[in-house]
N, C-alpha and C positions, 0 to 999 in steps of 0.2 A: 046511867047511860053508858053506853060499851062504845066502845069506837069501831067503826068497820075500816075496812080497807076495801077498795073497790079493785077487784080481778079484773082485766080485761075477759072480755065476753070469748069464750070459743067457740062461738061459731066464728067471728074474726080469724082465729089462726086454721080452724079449720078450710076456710076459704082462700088463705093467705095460704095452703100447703096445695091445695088442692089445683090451686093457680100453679104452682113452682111444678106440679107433678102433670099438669096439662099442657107447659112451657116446653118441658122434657120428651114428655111425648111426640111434640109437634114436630120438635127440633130432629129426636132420633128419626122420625119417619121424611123427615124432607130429607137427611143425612143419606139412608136408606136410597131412596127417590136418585137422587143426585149421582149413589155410587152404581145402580143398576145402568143407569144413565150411559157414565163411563164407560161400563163394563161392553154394555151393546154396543159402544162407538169402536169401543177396541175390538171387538170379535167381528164388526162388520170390513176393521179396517184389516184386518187378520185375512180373511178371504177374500178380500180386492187384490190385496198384495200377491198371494196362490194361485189368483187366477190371472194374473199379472203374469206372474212365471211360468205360469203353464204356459199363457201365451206365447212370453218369449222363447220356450223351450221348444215348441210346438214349430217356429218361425225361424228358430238356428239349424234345426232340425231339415226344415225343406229346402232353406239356403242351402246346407252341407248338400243334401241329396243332387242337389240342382248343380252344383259346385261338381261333383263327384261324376255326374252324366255329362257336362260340358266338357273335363277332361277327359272322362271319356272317348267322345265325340271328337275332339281336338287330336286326342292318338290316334284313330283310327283315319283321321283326313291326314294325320302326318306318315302313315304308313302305308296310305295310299296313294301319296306323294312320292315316299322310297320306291312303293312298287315302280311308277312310273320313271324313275331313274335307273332302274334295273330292268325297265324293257327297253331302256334308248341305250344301257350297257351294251343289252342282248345285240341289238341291233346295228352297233359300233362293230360290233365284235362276231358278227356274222358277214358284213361289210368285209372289215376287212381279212376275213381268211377266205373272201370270194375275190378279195383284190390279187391275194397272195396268191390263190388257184390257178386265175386266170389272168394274165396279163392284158388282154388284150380285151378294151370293153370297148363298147358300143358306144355313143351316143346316148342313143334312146334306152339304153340297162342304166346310164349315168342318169341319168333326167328322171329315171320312174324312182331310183335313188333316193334323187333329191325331193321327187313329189310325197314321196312316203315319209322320210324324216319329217318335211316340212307339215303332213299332216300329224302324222307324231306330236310335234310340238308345238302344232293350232291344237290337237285335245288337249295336251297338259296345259297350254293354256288358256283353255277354259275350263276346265277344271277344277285349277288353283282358284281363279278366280269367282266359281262357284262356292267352291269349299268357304273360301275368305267373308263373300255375302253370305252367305249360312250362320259364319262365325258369329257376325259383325249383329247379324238380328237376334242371336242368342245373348252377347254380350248389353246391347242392348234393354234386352226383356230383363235382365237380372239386374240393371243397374237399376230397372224401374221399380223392381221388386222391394229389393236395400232402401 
């Protein structure tokens, strides 16, 4: 009689590798899965962010422009304000070298005097105060803007 010794059967380790290499597989593919996963969350957040910035660039951009025409707009009411101090100069100073002329005035050359100054300075003011509600709806719209 010979003695045997009994081998585990291989099909057992064959199924027992086979397992370990189908374990591996899974693992790497859900790995896979998971880091594609990431990648799209980052590339999506990638381009939210660009178009984030464009937007804001796109929005400093028209603020400036808007900023740039309101100054604009602000010198040319402020130098249409000088003009109008430089025609009441004029008209100071045509006054009085008619005063210096002529001694001797009238009434009624004093009085149309006074009615032309005085309309004089009924336009400028309404004027300024044109120019000012102009401003004030301009300032307005911008703050709506911001």
């Amino acid at each position: 009689m010979s003695a045997s010794v009994k081998l585990p059967s291989t099909s057992l380790l064959d199924e027992d590798a086979r397992s370990h290499q189908a374990a591996i597989a899974i693992q790497a593919g859900y790995r896979g899965h998971v880091t594609r996963k990431r990648l799209k969350l980052q590339k999506q957040k990638e381009k939210e962010e660009k178009a984030a910035v464009k937007i804001q660039s796109g929005i400093r951009a028209y603020l400036s422009r808007k900023r740039d025409s309101n100054e604009k707009n602000r010198n040319k009411i402020e130098q249409k304000g000088t003009e109008s101090v430089k025609l009441q100069n004029a008209e100071k100073i045509v006054e009085e070298k008619q005063k210096t002329s002529s001694k001797k005035k009238s009434k009624k050359s004093f009085a149309d005097k006074q009615a032309v100054i005085a309309a004089a300075t009924s336009i400028q003011t309404s004027f300024r105060g044109y120019a000012e509600r102009q401003q004030a709806k301009k300032d307005k719209i911008a703050e709506r803007v911001s």
